[in-house]
C-alpha positions as CSV (number, residue, x, y, z in Angstrom):
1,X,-15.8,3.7,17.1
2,X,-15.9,5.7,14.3
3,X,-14.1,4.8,10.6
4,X,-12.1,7.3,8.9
5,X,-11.4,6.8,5.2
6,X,-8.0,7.2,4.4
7,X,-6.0,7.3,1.0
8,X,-2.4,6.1,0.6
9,X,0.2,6.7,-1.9
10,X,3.2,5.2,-3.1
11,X,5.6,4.3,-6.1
12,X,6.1,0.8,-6.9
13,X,9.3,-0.3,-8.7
14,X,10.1,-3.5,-10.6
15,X,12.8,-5.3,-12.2
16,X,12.3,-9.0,-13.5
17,X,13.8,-11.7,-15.6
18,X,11.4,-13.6,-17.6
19,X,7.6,-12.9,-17.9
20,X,6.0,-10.0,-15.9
21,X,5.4,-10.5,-12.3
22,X,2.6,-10.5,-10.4
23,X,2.3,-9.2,-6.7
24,X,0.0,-8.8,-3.9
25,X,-1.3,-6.1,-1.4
26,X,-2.3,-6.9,2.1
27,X,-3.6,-4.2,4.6
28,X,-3.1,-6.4,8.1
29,X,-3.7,-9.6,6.6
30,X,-7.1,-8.8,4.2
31,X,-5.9,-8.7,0.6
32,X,-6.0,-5.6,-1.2
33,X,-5.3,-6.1,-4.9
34,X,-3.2,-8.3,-6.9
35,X,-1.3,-6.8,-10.0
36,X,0.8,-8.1,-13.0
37,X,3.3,-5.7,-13.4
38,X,4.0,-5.2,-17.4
39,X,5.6,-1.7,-17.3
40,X,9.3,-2.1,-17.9
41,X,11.5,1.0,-17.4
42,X,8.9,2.7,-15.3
43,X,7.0,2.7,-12.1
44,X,3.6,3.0,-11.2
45,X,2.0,5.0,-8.9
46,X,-0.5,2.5,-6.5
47,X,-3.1,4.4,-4.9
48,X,-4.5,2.1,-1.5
49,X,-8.1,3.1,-0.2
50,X,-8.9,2.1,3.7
51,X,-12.1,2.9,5.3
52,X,-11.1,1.7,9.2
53,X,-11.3,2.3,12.7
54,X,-8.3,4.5,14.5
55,X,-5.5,2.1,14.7
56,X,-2.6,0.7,13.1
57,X,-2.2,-1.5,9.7
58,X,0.4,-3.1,8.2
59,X,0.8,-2.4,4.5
60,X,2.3,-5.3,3.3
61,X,3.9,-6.2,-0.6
62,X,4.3,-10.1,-1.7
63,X,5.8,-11.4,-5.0
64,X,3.4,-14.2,-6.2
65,X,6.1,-15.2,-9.2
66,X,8.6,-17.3,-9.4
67,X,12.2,-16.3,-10.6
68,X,14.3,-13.5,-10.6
69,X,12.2,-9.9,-9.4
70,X,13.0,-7.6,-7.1
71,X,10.1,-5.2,-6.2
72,X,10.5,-2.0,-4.4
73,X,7.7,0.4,-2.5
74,X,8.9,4.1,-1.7
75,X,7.8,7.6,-1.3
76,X,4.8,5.8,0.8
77,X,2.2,8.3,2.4
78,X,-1.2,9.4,3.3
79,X,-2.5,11.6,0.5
80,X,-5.7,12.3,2.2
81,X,-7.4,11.5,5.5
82,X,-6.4,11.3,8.9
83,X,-3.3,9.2,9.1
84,X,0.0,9.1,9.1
85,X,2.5,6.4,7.5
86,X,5.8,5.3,10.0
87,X,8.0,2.8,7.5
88,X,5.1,0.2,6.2
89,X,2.5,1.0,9.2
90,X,-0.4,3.0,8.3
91,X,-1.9,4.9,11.7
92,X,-5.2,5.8,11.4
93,X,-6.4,8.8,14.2
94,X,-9.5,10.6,14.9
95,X,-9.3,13.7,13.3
96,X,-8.6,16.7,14.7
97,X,-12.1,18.3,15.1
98,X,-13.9,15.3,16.7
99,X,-13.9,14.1,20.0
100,X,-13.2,10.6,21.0
């Protein structure tokens, strides 16, 4: 089979007690980045690159710190490629114009 690259978007929220937080990425279970987030008041746009087969992956976020944060992930979506997002599963397609 054929890979597709495929970008995802999303905005990442944070609110912590204490020092800034770090957090974790997976795609399925591979790990994607890991991130201190030191932006208070604001949110940050993460930008997550797959190169993959058709199928589906599982976007996953984990807090790494201890204590009080709350992290939230919304407006998730493909920016570019073929793909589509349903909740926190990316589905990666052949495109249109090619046959399978």
């Amino acid at each position: 089979m054929t890979q597709h690259f495929v970008r995802v978007l999303c905005n990442v929220y944070c609110n912590w007690q204490g020092d800034d937080p770090s957090y974790r990425v997976y795609v399925n279970d591979e790990l994607f980045t890991e991130r201190t987030f030191s932006w208070p008041d604001c949110f940050i746009e993460e930008m997550i690159q797959v190169e993959a087969e058709p199928g589906n992956y599982e976007i996953r976020y984990e807090v790494i710190s201890p204590g009080l944060v709350q992290l939230r992930v919304e407006n998730m979506h493909v920016d570019y490629g073929p793909g589509t997002i349903k909740g926190n599963v990316l589905r990666i397609r052949e495109p249109e114009n090619e046959s399978v």
